[in-house]
mmCIF file as gemmi writes it, N, C-alpha and C atoms, coordinates in Angstrom:
data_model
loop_
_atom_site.group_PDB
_atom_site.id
_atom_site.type_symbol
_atom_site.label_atom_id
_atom_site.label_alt_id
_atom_site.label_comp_id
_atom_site.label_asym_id
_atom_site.label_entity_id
_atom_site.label_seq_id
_atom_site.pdbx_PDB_ins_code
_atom_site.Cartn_x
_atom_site.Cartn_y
_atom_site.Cartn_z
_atom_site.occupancy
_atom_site.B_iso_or_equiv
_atom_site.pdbx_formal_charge
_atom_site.auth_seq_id
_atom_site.auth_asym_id
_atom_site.pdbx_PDB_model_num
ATOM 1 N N . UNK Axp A 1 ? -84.482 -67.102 201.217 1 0 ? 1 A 1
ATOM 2 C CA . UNK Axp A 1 ? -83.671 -65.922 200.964 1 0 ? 1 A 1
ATOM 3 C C . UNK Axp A 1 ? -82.852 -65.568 202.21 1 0 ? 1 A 1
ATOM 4 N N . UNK Axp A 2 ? -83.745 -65.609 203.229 1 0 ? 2 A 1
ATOM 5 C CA . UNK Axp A 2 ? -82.836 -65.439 204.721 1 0 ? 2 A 1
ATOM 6 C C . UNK Axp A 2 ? -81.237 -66.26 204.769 1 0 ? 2 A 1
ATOM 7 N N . UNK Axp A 3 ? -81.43 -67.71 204.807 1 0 ? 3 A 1
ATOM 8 C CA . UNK Axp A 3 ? -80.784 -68.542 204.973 1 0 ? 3 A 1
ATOM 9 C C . UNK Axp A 3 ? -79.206 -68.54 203.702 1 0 ? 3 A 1
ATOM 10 N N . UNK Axp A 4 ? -79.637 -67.533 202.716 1 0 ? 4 A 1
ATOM 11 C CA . UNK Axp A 4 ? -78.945 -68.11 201.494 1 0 ? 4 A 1
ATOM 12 C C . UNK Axp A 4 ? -78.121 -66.421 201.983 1 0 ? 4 A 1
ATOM 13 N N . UNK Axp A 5 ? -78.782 -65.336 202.577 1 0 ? 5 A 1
ATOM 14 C CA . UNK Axp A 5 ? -78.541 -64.285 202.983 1 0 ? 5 A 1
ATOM 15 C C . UNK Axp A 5 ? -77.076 -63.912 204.08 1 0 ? 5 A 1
ATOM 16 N N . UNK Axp A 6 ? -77.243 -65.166 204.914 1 0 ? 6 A 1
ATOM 17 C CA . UNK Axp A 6 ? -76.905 -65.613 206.126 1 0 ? 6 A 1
ATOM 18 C C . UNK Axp A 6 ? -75.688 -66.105 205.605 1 0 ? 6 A 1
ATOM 19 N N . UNK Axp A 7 ? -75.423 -66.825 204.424 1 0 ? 7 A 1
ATOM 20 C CA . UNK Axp A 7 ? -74.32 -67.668 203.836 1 0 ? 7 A 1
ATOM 21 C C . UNK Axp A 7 ? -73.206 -66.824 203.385 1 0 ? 7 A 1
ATOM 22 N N . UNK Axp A 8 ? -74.129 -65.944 202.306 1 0 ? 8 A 1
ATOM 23 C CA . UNK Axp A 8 ? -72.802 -64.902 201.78 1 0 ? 8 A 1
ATOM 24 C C . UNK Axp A 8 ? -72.062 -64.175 202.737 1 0 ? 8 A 1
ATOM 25 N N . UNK Axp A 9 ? -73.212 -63.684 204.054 1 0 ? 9 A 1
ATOM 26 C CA . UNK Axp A 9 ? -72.708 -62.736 204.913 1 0 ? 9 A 1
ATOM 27 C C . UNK Axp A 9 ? -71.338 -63.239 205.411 1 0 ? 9 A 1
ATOM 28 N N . UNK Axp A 10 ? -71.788 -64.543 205.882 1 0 ? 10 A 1
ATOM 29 C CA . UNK Axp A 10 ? -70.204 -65.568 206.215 1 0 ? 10 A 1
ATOM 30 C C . UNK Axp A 10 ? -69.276 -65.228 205.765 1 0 ? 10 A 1
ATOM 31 N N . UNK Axp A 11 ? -69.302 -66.07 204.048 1 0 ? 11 A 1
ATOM 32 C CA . UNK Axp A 11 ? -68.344 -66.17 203.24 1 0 ? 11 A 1
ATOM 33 C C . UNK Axp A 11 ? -67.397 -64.97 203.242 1 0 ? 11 A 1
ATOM 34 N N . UNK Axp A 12 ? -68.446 -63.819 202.681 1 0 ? 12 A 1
ATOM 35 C CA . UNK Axp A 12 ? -68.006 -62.073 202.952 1 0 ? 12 A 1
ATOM 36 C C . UNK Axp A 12 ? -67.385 -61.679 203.829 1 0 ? 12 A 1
ATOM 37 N N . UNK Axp A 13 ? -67.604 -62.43 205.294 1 0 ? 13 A 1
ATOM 38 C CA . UNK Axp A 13 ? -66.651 -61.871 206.394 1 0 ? 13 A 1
ATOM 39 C C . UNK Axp A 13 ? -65.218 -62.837 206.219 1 0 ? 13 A 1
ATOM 40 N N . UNK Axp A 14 ? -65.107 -63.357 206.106 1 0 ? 14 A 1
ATOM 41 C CA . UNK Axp A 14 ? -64.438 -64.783 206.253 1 0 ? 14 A 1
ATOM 42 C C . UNK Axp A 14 ? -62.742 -64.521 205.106 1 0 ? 14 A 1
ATOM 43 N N . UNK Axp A 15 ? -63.686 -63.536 204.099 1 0 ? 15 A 1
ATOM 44 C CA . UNK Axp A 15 ? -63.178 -63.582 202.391 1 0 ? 15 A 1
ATOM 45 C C . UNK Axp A 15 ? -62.392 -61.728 203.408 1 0 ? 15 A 1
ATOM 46 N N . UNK Axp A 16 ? -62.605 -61.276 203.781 1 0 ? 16 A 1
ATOM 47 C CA . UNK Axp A 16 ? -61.939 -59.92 204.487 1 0 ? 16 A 1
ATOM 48 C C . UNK Axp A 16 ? -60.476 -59.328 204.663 1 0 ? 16 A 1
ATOM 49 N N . UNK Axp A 17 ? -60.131 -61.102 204.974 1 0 ? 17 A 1
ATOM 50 C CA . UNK Axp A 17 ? -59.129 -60.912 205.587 1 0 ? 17 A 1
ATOM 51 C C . UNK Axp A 17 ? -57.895 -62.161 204.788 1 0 ? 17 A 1
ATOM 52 N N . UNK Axp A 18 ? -57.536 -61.129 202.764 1 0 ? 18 A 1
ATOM 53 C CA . UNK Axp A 18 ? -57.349 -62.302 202.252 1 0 ? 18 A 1
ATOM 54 C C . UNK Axp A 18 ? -55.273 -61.119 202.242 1 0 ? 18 A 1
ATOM 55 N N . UNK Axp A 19 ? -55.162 -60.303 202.671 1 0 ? 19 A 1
ATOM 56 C CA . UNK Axp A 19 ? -53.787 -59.932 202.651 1 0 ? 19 A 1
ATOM 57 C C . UNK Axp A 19 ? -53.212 -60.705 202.805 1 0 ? 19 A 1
ATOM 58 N N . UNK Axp A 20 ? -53.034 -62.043 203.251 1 0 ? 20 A 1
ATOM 59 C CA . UNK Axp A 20 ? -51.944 -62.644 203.258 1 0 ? 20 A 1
ATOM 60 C C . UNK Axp A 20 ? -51.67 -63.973 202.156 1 0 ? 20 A 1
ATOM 61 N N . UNK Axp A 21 ? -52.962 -64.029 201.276 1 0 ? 21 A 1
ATOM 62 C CA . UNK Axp A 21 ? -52.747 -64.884 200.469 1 0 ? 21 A 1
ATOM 63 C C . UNK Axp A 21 ? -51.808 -64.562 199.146 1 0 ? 21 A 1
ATOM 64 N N . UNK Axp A 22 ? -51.755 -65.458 198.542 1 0 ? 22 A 1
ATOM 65 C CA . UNK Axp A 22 ? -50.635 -65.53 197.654 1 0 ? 22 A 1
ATOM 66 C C . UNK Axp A 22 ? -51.644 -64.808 195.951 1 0 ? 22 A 1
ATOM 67 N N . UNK Axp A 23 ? -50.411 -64.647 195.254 1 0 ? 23 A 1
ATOM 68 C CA . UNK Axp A 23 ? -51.377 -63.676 194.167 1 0 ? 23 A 1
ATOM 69 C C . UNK Axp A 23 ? -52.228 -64.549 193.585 1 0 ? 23 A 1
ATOM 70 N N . UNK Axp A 24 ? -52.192 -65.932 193.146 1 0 ? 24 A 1
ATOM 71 C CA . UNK Axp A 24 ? -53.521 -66.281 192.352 1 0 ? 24 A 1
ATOM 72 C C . UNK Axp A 24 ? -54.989 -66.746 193.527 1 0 ? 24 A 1
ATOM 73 N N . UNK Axp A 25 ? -54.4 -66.959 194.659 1 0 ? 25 A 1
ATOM 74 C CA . UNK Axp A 25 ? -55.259 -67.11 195.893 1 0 ? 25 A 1
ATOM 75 C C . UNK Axp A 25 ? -55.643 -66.027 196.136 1 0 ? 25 A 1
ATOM 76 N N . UNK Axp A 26 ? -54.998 -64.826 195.871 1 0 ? 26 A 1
ATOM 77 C CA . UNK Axp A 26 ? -55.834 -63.411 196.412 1 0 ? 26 A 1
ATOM 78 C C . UNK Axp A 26 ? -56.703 -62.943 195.074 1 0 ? 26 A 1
ATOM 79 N N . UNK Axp A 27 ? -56.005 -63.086 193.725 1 0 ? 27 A 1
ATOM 80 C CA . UNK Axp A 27 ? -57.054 -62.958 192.559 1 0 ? 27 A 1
ATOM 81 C C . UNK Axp A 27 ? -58.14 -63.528 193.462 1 0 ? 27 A 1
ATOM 82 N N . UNK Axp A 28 ? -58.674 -64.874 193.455 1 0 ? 28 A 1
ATOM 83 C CA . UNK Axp A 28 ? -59.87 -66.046 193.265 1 0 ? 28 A 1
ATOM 84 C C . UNK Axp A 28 ? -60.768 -65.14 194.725 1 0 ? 28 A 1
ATOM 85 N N . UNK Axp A 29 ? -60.141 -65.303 195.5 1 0 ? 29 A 1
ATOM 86 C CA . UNK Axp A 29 ? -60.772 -64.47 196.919 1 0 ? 29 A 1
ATOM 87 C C . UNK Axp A 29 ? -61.693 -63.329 196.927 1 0 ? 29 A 1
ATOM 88 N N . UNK Axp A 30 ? -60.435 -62.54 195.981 1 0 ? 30 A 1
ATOM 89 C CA . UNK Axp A 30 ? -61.36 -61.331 195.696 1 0 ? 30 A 1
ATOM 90 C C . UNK Axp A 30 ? -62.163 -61.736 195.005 1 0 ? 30 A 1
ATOM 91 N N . UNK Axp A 31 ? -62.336 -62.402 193.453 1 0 ? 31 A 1
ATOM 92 C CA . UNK Axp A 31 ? -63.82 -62.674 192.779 1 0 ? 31 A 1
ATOM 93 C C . UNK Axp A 31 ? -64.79 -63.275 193.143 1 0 ? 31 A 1
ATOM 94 N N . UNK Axp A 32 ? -64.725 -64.345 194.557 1 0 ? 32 A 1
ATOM 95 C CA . UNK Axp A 32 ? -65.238 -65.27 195.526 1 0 ? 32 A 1
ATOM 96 C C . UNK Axp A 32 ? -65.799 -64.065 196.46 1 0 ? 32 A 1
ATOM 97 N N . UNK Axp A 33 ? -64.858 -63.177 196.656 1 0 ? 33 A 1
ATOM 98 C CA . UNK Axp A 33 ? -66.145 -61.756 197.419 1 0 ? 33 A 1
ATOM 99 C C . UNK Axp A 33 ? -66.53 -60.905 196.958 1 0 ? 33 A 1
ATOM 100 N N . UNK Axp A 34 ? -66.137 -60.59 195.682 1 0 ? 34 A 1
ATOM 101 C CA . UNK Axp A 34 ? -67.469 -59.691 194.997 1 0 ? 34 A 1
ATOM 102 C C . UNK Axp A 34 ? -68.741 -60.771 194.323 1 0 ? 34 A 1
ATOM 103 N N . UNK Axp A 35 ? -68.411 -61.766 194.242 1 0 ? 35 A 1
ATOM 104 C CA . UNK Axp A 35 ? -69.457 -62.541 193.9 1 0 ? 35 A 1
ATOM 105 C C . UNK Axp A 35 ? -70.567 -62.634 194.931 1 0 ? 35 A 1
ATOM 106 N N . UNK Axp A 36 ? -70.184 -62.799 195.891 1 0 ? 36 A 1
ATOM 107 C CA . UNK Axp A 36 ? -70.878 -62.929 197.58 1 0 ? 36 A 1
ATOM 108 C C . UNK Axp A 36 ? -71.351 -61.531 197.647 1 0 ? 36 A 1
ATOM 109 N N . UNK Axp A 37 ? -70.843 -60.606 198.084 1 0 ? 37 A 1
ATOM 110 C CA . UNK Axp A 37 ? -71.56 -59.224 197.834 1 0 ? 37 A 1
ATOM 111 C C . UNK Axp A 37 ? -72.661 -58.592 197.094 1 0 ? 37 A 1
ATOM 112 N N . UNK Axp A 38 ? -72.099 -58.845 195.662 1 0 ? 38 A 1
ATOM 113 C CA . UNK Axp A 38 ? -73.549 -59.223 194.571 1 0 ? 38 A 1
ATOM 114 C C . UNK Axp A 38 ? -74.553 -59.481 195.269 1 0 ? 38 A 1
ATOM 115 N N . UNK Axp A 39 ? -74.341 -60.885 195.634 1 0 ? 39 A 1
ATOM 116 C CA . UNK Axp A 39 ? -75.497 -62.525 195.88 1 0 ? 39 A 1
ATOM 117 C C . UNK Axp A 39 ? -76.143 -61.456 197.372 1 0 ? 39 A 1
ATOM 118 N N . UNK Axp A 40 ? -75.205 -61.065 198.036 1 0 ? 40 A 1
ATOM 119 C CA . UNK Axp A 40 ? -75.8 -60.758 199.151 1 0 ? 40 A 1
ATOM 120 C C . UNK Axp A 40 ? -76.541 -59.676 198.989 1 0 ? 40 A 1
ATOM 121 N N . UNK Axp A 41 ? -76.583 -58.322 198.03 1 0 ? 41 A 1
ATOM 122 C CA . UNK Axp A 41 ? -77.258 -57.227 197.708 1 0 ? 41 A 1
ATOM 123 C C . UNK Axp A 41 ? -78.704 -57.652 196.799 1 0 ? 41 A 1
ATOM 124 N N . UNK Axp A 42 ? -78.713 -58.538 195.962 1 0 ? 42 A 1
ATOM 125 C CA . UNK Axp A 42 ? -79.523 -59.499 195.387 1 0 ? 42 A 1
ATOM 126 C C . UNK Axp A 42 ? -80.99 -59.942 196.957 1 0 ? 42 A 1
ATOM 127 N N . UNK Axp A 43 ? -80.219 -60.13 197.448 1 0 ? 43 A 1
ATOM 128 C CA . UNK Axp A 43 ? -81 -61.062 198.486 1 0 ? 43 A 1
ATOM 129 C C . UNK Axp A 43 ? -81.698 -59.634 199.315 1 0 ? 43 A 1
ATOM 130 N N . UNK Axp A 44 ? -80.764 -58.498 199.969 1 0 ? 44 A 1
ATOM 131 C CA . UNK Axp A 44 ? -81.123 -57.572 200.673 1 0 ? 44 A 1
ATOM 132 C C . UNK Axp A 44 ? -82.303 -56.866 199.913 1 0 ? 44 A 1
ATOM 133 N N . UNK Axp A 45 ? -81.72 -56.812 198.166 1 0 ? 45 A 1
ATOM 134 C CA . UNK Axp A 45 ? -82.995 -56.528 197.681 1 0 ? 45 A 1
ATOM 135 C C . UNK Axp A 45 ? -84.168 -56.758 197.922 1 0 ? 45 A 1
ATOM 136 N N . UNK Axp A 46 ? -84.65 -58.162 197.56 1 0 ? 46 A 1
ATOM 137 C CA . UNK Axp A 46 ? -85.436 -58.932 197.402 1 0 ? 46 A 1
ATOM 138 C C . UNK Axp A 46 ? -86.206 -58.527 199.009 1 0 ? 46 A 1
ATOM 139 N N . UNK Axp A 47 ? -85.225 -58.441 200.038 1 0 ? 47 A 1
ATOM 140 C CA . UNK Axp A 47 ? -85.999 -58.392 201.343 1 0 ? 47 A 1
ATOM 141 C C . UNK Axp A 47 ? -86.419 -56.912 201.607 1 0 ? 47 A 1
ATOM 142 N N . UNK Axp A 48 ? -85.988 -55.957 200.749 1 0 ? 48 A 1
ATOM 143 C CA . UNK Axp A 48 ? -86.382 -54.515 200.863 1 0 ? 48 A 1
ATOM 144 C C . UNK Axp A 48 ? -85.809 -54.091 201.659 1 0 ? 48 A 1
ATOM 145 N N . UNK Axp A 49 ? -84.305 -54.081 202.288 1 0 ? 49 A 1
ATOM 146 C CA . UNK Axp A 49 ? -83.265 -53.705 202.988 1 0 ? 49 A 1
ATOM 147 C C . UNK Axp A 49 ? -82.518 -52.901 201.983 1 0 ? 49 A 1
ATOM 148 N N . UNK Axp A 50 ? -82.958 -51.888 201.907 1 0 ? 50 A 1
ATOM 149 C CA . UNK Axp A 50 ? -82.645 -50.923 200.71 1 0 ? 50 A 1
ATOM 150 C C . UNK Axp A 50 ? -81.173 -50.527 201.32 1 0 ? 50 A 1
ATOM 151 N N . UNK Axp A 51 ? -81.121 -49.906 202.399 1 0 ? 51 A 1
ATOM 152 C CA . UNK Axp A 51 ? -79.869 -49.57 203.061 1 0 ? 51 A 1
ATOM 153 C C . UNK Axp A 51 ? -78.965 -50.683 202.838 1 0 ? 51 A 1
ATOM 154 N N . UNK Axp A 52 ? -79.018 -51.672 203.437 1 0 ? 52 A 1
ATOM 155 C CA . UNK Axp A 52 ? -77.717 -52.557 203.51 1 0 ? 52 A 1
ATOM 156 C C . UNK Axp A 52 ? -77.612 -53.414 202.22 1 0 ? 52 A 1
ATOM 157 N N . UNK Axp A 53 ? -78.428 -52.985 201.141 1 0 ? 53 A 1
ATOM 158 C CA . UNK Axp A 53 ? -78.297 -53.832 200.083 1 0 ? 53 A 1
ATOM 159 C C . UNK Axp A 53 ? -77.203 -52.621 199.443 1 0 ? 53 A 1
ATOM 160 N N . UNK Axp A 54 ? -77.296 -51.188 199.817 1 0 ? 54 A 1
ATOM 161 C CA . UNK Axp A 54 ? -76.426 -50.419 198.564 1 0 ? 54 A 1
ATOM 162 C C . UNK Axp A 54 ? -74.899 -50.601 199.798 1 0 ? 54 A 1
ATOM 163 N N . UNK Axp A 55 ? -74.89 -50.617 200.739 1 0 ? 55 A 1
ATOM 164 C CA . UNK Axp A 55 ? -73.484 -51.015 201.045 1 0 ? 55 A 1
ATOM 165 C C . UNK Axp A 55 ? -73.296 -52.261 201.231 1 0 ? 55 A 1
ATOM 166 N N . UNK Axp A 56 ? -73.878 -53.338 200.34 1 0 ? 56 A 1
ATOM 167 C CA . UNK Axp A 56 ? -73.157 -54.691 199.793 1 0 ? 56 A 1
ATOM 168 C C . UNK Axp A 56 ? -72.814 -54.159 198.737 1 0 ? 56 A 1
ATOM 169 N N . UNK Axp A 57 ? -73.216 -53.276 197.717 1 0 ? 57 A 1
ATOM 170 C CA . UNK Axp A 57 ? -73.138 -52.694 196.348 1 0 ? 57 A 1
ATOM 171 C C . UNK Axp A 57 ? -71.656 -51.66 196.64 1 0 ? 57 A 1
ATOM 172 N N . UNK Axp A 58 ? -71.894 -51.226 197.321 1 0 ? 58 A 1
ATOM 173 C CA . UNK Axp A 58 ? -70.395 -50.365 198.158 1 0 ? 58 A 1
ATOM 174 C C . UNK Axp A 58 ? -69.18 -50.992 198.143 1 0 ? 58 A 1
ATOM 175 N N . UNK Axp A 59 ? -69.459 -51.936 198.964 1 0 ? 59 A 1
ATOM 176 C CA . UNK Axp A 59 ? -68.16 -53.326 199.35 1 0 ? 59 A 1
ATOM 177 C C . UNK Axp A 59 ? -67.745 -53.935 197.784 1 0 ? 59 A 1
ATOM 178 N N . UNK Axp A 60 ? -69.192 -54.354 196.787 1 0 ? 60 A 1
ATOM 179 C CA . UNK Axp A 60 ? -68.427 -54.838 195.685 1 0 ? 60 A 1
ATOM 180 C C . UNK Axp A 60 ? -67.457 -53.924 194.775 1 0 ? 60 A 1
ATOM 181 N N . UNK Axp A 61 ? -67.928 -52.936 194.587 1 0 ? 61 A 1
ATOM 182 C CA . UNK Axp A 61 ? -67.651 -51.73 194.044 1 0 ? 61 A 1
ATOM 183 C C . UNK Axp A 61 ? -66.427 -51.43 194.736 1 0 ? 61 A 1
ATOM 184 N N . UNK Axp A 62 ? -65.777 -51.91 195.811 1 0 ? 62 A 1
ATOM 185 C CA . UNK Axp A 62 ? -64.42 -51.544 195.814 1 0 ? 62 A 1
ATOM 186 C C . UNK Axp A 62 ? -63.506 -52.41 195.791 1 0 ? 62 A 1
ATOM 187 N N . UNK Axp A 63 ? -64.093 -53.702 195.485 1 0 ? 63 A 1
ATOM 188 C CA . UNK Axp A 63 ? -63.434 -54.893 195.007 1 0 ? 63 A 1
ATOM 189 C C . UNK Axp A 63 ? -63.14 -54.655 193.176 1 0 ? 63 A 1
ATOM 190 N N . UNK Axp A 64 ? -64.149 -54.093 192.906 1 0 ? 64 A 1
ATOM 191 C CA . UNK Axp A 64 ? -63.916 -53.861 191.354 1 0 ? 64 A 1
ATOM 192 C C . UNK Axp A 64 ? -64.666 -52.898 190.476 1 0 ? 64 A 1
ATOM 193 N N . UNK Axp A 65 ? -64.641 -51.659 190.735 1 0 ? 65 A 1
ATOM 194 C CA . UNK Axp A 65 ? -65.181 -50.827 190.669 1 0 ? 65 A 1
ATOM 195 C C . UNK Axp A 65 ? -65.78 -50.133 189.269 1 0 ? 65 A 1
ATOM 196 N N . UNK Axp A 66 ? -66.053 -51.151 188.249 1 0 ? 66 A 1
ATOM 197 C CA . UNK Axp A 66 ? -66.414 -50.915 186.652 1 0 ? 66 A 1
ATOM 198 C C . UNK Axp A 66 ? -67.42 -52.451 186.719 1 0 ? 66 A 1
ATOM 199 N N . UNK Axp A 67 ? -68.107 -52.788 188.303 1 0 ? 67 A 1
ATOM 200 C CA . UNK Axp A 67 ? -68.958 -53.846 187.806 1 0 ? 67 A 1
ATOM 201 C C . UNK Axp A 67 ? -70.154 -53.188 187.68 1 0 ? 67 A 1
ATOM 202 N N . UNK Axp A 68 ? -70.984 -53.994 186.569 1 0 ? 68 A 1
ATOM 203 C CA . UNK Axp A 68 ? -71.98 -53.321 186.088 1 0 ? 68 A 1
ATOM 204 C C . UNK Axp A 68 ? -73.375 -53.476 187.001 1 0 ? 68 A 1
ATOM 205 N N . UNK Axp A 69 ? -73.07 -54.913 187.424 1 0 ? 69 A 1
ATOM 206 C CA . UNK Axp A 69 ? -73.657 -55.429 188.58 1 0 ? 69 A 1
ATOM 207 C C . UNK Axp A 69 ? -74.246 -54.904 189.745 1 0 ? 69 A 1
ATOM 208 N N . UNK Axp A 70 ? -72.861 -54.731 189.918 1 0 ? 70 A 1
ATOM 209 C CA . UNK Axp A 70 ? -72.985 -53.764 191.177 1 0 ? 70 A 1
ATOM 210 C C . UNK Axp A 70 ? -73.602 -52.439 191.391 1 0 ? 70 A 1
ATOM 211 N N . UNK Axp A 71 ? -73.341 -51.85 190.171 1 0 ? 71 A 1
ATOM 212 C CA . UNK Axp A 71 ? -74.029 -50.915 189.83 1 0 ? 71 A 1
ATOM 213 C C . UNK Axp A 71 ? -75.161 -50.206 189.59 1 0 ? 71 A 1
ATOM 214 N N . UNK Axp A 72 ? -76.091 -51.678 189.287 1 0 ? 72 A 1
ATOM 215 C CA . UNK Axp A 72 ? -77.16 -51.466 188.531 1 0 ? 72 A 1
ATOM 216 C C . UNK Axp A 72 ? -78.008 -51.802 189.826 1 0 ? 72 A 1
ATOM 217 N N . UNK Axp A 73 ? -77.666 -52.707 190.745 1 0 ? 73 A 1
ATOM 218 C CA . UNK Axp A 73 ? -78.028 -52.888 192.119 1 0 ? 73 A 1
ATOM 219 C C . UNK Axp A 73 ? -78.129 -51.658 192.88 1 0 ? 73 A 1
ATOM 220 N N . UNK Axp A 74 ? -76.995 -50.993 193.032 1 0 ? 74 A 1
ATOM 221 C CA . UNK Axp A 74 ? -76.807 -49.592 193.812 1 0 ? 74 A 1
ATOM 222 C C . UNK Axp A 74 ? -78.06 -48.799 193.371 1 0 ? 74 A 1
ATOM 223 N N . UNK Axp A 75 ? -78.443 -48.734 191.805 1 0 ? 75 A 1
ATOM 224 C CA . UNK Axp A 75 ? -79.417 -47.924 191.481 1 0 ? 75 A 1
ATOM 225 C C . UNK Axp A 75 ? -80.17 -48.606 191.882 1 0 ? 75 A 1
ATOM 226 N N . UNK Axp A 76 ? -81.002 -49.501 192.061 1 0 ? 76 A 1
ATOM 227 C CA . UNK Axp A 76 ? -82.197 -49.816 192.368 1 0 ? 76 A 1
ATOM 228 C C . UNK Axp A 76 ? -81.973 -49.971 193.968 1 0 ? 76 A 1
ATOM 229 N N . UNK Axp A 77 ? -81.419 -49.722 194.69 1 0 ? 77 A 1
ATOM 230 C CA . UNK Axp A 77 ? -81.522 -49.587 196.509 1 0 ? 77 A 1
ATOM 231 C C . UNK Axp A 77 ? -81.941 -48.699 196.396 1 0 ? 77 A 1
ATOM 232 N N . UNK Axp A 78 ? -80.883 -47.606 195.682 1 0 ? 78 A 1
ATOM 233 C CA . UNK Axp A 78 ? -81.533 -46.004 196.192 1 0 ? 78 A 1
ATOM 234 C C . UNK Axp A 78 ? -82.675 -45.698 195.525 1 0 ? 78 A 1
ATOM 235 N N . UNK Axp A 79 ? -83.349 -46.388 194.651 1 0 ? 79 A 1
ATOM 236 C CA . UNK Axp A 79 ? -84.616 -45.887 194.214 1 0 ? 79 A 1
ATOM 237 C C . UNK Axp A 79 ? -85.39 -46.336 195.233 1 0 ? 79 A 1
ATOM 238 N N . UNK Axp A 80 ? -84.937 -47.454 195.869 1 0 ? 80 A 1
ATOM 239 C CA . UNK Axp A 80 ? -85.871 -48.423 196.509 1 0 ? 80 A 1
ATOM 240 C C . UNK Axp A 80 ? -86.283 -47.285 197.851 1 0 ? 80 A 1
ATOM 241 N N . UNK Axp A 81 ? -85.352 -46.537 198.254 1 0 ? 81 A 1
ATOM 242 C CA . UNK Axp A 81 ? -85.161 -45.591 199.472 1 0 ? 81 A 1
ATOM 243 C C . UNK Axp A 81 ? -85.811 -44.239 199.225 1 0 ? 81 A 1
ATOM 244 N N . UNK Axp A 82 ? -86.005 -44.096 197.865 1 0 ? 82 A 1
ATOM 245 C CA . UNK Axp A 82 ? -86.673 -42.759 198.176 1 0 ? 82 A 1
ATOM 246 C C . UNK Axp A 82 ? -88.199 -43.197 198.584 1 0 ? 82 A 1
Protein backbone atom coordinates (compact mmCIF):
# COMPACT_ATOMS: atom_id res chain seq x y z
CA UNK A 1 0.00 0.00 0.00
CA UNK A 2 2.98 2.33 0.88
CA UNK A 3 4.72 1.82 -2.37
CA UNK A 4 1.47 1.96 -4.62
CA UNK A 5 0.81 5.24 -2.22
CA UNK A 6 4.16 6.71 -3.19
CA UNK A 7 3.17 6.24 -7.05
CA UNK A 8 -0.03 8.21 -7.25
CA UNK A 9 1.57 10.87 -5.04
CA UNK A 10 4.08 11.24 -8.13
CA UNK A 11 1.78 10.94 -10.83
CA UNK A 12 -0.55 13.66 -8.79
CA UNK A 13 2.28 16.03 -8.57
CA UNK A 14 3.59 15.60 -11.96
CA UNK A 15 -0.37 15.69 -13.45
CA UNK A 16 -0.44 19.67 -11.57
CA UNK A 17 0.95 21.33 -13.88
CA UNK A 18 -1.25 20.34 -17.10
CA UNK A 19 -2.18 24.37 -18.25
CA UNK A 20 -0.32 24.11 -21.00
CA UNK A 21 -1.57 21.07 -22.61
CA UNK A 22 -3.71 20.96 -25.48
CA UNK A 23 -7.64 20.29 -24.98
CA UNK A 24 -7.84 16.50 -25.49
CA UNK A 25 -4.34 16.19 -23.52
CA UNK A 26 -5.75 18.36 -20.77
CA UNK A 27 -9.28 16.34 -20.85
CA UNK A 28 -7.05 12.77 -20.32
CA UNK A 29 -4.68 14.60 -17.54
CA UNK A 30 -7.31 15.73 -15.68
CA UNK A 31 -9.10 12.10 -15.57
CA UNK A 32 -5.39 10.57 -15.13
CA UNK A 33 -5.52 12.94 -11.80
CA UNK A 34 -8.63 12.43 -10.40
CA UNK A 35 -8.09 8.86 -10.93
CA UNK A 36 -4.69 9.11 -8.90
CA UNK A 37 -6.34 11.11 -6.15
CA UNK A 38 -9.11 8.51 -5.73
CA UNK A 39 -6.27 5.62 -5.77
CA UNK A 40 -4.34 7.82 -3.45
CA UNK A 41 -7.34 8.53 -0.78
CA UNK A 42 -8.15 4.67 -1.17
CA UNK A 43 -4.65 3.90 0.03
CA UNK A 44 -4.54 6.89 2.86
CA UNK A 45 -7.61 5.14 3.89
CA UNK A 46 -6.58 1.88 4.22
CA UNK A 47 -3.45 3.39 6.24
CA UNK A 48 -5.82 5.41 8.62
CA UNK A 49 -4.46 8.83 7.46
CA UNK A 50 -7.85 10.12 7.88
CA UNK A 51 -6.56 13.75 7.36
CA UNK A 52 -4.70 13.46 4.16
CA UNK A 53 -7.00 10.92 2.74
CA UNK A 54 -10.07 13.75 2.84
CA UNK A 55 -7.69 16.30 1.10
CA UNK A 56 -6.92 13.69 -1.69
CA UNK A 57 -10.90 13.63 -1.66
CA UNK A 58 -10.57 17.64 -1.76
CA UNK A 59 -8.09 17.71 -4.76
CA UNK A 60 -10.48 15.15 -6.63
CA UNK A 61 -13.48 17.00 -5.94
CA UNK A 62 -12.11 19.96 -7.66
CA UNK A 63 -11.13 18.17 -10.61
CA UNK A 64 -14.79 17.08 -10.84
CA UNK A 65 -16.90 17.90 -8.35
CA UNK A 66 -20.29 15.46 -8.79
CA UNK A 67 -17.76 12.35 -8.22
CA UNK A 68 -19.44 10.00 -6.22
CA UNK A 69 -16.19 8.52 -5.39
CA UNK A 70 -14.81 11.04 -4.08
CA UNK A 71 -17.40 11.63 -2.08
CA UNK A 72 -18.17 8.68 -0.49
CA UNK A 73 -14.34 8.60 0.50
CA UNK A 74 -14.58 12.17 2.06
CA UNK A 75 -17.38 10.58 4.22
CA UNK A 76 -15.60 7.87 5.48
CA UNK A 77 -12.17 10.08 6.45
CA UNK A 78 -14.25 12.23 8.44
CA UNK A 79 -15.96 9.48 10.17
CA UNK A 80 -12.67 7.93 10.37
CA UNK A 81 -11.57 11.36 12.45
CA UNK A 82 -14.09 11.64 14.81
Amino acid sequence: VHLALLRYKKVADVLSYIDDFDGVSKAQARDLKLACELNKAACLLKLGEFAEARGACEAALKEDGRSVKALYRRAQAAFGLR
